[in-house]
C-alpha positions in Angstrom: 0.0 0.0 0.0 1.7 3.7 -0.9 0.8 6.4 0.7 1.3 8.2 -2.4 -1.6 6.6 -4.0 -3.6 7.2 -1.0 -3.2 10.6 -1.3 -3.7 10.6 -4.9 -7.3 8.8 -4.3 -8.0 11.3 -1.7 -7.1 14.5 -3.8 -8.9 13.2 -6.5 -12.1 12.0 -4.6 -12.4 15.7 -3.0 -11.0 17.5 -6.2 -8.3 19.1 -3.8 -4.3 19.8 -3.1 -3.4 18.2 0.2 0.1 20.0 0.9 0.2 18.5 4.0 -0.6 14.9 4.2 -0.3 13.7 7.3 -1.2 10.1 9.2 -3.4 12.6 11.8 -5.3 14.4 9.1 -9.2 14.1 10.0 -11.2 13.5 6.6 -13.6 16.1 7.9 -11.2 18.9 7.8 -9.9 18.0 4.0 -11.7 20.6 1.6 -15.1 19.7 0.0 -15.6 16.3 2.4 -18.9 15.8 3.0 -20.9 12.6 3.3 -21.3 12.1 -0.1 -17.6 12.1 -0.7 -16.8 10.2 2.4 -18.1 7.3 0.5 -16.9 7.9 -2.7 -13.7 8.3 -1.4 -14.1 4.0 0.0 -15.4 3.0 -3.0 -12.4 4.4 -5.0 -10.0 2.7 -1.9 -12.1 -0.6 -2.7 -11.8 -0.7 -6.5 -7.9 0.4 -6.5 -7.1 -2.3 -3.5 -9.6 -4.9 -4.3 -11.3 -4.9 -1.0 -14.1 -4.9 0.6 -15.4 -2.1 3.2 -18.4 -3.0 5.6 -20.7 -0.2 6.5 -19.3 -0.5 9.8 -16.0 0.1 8.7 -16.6 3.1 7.3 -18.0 4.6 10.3 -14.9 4.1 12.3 -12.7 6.1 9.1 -12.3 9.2 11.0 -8.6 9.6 9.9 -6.1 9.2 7.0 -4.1 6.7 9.3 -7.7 4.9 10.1 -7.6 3.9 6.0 -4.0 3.2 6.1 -4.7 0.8 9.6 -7.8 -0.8 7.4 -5.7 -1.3 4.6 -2.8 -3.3 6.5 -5.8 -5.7 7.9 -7.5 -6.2 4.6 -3.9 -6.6 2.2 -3.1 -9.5 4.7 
C-alpha cells in the first residue's frame, strides 16, 4: 500500500491539493468532504485495492491513518 496513491485517491475523490498529508489528518477537515464524498472516497479505496469495506467500517474512518490501519488488515 503507498501512501502516495492514498493521497492521490484522496485528492482526486475531493477535487483538492493536500500539501500537508499527514497520518493525523481528519477527513472532515480535507476541503469539500462531505458525506457524499466520504463514500466515494471508500469505493475508489475498494476498487484500487480490491477490497471490501463494511458499513461498519466506514463509520470508524475518522482519519487518513484509520484507512491506512484498514488497509494493512484487509492486504493480509
Amino acid at each position: 500500500m503507498s501512501k502516495k496513491k492514498l493521497k492521490s485517491i484522496i485528492e482526486e475523490t475531493f477535487n483538492c491539493n493536500l500539501k500537508n498529508f499527514q497520518l493525523s489528518t481528519q477527513l472532515k477537515k480535507i476541503p469539500n468532504w462531505d458525506s457524499f464524498n466520504h463514500i466515494n472516497l471508500m469505493v475508489a479505496i475498494e476498487n484500487e485495492f480490491d477490497i471490501e469495506i463494511s458499513p461498519k467500517e466506514v463509520e470508524k474512518i475518522l482519519k487518513i491513518s484509520d484507512i491506512i490501519d484498514l488497509l494493512k488488515v484487509k492486504s493480509k
